[in-house]
C-alpha angles and dihedrals in degrees: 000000000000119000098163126098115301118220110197126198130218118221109246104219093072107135098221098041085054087051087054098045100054097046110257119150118291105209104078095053101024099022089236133093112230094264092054086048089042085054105043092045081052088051098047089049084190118190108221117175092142136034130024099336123257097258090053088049100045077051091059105052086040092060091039090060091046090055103053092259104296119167094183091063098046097049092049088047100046096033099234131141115260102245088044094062093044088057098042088051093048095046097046093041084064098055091049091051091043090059092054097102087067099048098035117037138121121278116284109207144030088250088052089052090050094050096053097043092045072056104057090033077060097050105044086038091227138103100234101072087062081110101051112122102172158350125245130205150140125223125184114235107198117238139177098264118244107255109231131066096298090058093089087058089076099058102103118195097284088067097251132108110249139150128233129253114183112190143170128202144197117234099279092054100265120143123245103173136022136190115171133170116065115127116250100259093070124104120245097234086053092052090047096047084054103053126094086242087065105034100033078054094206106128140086097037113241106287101033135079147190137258125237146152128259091273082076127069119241100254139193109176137044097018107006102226119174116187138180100283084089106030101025091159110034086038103057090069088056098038098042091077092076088058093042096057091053092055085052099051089040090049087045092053105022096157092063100047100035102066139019103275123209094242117129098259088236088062099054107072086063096047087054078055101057092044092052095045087058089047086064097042081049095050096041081057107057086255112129136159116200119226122259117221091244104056109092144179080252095245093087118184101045095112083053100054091047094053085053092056098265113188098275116206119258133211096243091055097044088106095049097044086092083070107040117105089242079087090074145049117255108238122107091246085069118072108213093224103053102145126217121280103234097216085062084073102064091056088066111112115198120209098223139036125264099258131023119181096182092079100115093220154061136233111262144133119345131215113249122219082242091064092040087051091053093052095057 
């Protein structure tokens, strides 16, 4: 029986390797350009002396990703065995996620904070939002429901199982922060009283604030978030980019937003990761995909309710909000006071360590919706 090292070898007819190899464009097949694929190989800096070789690997995730997470078409196309493929994307998903420290991460300088508020102040035309450092949203991502008792805990209100990805994002769409991984039922501003963003309390710098939609309360400590209730007009140019990155990662990798995928639900919110972490490296590479109309966060309908006046979330019942019905979806079948399975919680994958003494600033004093409203 062999225990040593195991080189493989690809066959070489395979039709999309060929198309790689001779230079033909990667997006179709693989969703990056070759720059993107030259950066994110750099980044990954694998050491391969065995196997199948990191750029055939990266390949395969890559396509993986392209074709909605089938095994089964990888493995025909690259002529792998099965359980060779499903190792190969696991192993290489982690090392994505676990370079996500170097491709998503906070601004790191007071020149990297101008530029992004200069950025948001653009975008909204006004003044005021020259101390806008981010954007802040949620978006569900579906997924096949856990079976068990804790499955129901994953339908979110529109009545489908999903999983949570809170982001923030500088003023071109980049991600700067991450947090993945809640089941659907649970409400936004739990998710964001839970995330390191929120708790570690070290962004936005004292004096500035982020931007976020009405699911969010107006708050001034310990996270200053304004959102529309204020500035509905001047504030929807400079919100929208958070939506907008999301339809750019969702167009890029359409198979795996656009339907329930059969991926272990622990497993996703390391896949959504992955796939943010590429948006950046993309982005950062002049390779950009624009969103489509009908590419959305998969809870259609909420700018609609807003503009009709729906319940917004307010600072004093932030707290309480873990144990509001809005949690949950609202059918018989759906008890209001389901509480949170615990192991969720180790699926939850955060953008940014847990301490980062670069940042160039100390917490202070915030600036409150009322004083944005007066400089305008």
């Amino acid at each position: 029986m062999q225990t040593g090292p195991l080189n493989c070898r690809l066959h070489t007819g395979v039709p999309v390797l060929q198309q790689f190899f001779a230079g033909d464009d990667t997006r179709e097949d693989f969703r990056l350009s070759r720059e993107s694929l030259a950066v994110l190989l750099d980044l990954l800096h694998q050491d391969r002396r065995h196997g199948w070789g990191a750029t055939i690997e990266t390949l395969v995730l890559l396509f993986w990703l392209a074709r909605g997470a089938s095994y089964p078409v990888v493995s025909r196309v690259f002529g792998m065995p099965r359980s060779t493929v499903h190792r190969i994307v696991h192993r290489v998903t982690e090392e994505v996620v676990a370079i996500r420290h170097r491709v998503i991460y906070l601004p790191r300088s007071a020149d990297d904070l101008a530029a992004i508020t200069r950025g948001f102040a653009g975008l909204a035309r006004h003044r005021a939002f020259l101390k806008a450092a981010g954007a802040i949203d949620g978006c569900h991502v579906r997924i096949k429901p856990p079976s068990g008792p804790d499955g129901h805990c994953y339908i979110n209100r529109k009545l489908f199982a999903s999983v949570i990805m809170q982001a923030v994002c500088d003023h071109q769409g980049s991600f700067i922060d991450t947090y993945v991984g809640w089941p659907g039922s649970v409400h936004d501003a739990r998710v964001l009283r839970h995330s390191p963003l929120y708790r570690q309390n070290i962004y936005p710098p004292p004096g500035h604030f982020i931007l976020a939609d009405s699911g969010y309360p107006c708050l001034q400590h310990p996270l200053p978030l304004i959102t529309p209730y204020r500035l509905p007009v001047l504030g929807v140019g400079a919100r929208f980019v958070i939506e907008r990155a999301f339809g750019m990662m969702k167009i890029r990798f359409r198979a795996i937003f656009i339907k329930a995928l059969e991926i272990h639900h622990t497993f996703m919110p390391q896949v959504i990761t992955a796939c943010a972490v590429l948006h950046n490296i993309c982005l950062g590479a002049g390779d950009t995909m624009a969103p489509e109309e009908d590419v959305q966060d998969g809870m259609p309908g909420d700018e609609v309710e807003d503009r009709h006046g729906s319940h917004r979330t307010s600072p004093a019942n932030l707290d309480n909000v873990e144990d509001s019905g809005d949690m949950q979806p609202k059918h018989p079948d759906h008890p209001h006071d389901v509480p949170l399975p615990v192991d969720t919680r180790v699926s939850i994958v955060v953008s940014h360590p847990a301490q980062q003494h670069w940042l160039p600033w100390r917490r202070g004093g915030t600036m409150t919706g009322q004083a944005i409203a007066q400089m305008s």
